[in-house]
Legacy VTK file of the C-alpha trace (Angstrom):
# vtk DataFile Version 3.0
C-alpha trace
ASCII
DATASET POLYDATA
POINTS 114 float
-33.331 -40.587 9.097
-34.589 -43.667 7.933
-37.983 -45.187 9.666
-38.877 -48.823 9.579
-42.702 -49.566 10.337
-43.783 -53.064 11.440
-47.141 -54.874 13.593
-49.736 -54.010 11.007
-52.202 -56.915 9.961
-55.870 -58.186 10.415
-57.830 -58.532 13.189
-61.617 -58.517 14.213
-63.310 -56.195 16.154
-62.080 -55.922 19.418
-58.742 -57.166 19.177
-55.271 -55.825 19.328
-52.363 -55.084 17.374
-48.882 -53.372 18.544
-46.923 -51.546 16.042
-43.182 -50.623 16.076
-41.255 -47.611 14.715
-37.610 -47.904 14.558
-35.675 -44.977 13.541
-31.813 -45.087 11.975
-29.216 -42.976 10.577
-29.166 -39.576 11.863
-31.199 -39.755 14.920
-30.252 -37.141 17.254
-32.328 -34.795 18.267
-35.178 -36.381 17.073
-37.889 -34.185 18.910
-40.971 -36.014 17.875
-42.254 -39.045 16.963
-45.780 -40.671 16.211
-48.045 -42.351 13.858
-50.284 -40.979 11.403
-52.763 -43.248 9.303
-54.544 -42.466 6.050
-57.873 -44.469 4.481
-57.996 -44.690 0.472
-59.826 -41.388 -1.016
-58.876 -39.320 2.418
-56.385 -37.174 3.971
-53.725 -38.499 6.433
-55.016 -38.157 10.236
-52.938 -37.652 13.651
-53.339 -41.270 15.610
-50.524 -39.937 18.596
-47.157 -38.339 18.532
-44.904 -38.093 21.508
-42.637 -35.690 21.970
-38.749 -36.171 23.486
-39.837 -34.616 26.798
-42.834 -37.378 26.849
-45.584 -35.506 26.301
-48.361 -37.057 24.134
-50.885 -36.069 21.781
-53.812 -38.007 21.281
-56.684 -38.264 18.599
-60.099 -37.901 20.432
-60.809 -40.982 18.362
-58.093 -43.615 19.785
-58.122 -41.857 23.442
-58.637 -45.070 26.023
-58.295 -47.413 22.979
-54.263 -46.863 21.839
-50.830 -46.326 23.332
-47.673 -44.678 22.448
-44.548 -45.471 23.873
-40.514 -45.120 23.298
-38.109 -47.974 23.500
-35.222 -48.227 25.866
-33.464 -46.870 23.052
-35.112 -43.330 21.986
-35.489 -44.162 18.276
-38.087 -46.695 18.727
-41.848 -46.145 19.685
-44.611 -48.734 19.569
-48.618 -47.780 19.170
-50.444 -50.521 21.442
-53.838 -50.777 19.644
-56.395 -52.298 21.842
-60.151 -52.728 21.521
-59.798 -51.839 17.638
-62.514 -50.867 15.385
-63.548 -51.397 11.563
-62.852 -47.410 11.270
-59.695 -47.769 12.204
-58.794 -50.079 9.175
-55.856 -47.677 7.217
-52.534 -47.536 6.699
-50.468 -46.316 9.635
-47.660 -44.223 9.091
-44.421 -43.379 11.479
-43.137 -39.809 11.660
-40.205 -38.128 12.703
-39.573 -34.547 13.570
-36.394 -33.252 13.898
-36.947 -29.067 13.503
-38.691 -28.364 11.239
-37.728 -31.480 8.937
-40.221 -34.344 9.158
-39.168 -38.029 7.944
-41.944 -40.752 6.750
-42.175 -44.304 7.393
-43.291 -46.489 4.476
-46.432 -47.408 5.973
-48.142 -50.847 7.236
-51.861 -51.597 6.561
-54.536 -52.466 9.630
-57.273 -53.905 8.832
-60.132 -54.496 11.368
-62.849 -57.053 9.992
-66.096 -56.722 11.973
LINES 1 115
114 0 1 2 3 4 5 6 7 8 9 10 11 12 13 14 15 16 17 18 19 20 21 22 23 24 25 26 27 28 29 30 31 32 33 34 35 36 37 38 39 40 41 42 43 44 45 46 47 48 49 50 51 52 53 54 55 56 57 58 59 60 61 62 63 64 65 66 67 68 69 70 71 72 73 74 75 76 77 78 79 80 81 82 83 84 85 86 87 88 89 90 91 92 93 94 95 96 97 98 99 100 101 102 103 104 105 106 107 108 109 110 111 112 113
């Protein structure tokens, strides 16, 4: 499974960004995917995952703020990123779950100026 990350970019305070996920290669039975983002110096943090069935997962941090959803085709999910703050500023990352093997996106930086 290959995963293709695109959206991220600079905005002020307030603003809004959509990323996309797209997903190729071996995509059945993907059962999960989501976004994860990681600041310099710290650990990579849950933004939101979705699951096949629909159900989300939401940081208390981005609750009201972001929104995951899937594509008409189920490889692709977007992160709508509204009212966005200087602390979210990292690199977002896509993830894939299919079992218990997880597949990483290369990454694309947000940066929030305030």
């Amino acid at each position: 499974v290959q995963l293709q990350a695109s959206g991220g970019g600079l905005v002020q305070a307030g603003g809004s960004l959509r990323l996309s996920c797209a997903a190729s290669g071996s995509i059945f039975s993907l059962n999960l995917m989501g976004w994860y983002r990681q600041v310099p110096g710290k650990q990579r943090e849950l933004v939101v995952t979705i699951t096949s069935g629909g159900s989300t997962n939401y940081a208390d941090s981005v609750k009201g703020r972001f929104t995951i959803s899937r594509g008409n085709a189920t490889n692709t999910v977007y992160l709508q990123m509204n009212s966005l703050k200087p602390e979210d500023t990292a690199v977002y990352y896509c993830k894939a779950l299919r079992g218990v093997f997880a597949y990483w996106g290369q990454g694309t930086l947000v940066t929030v100026s305030s």
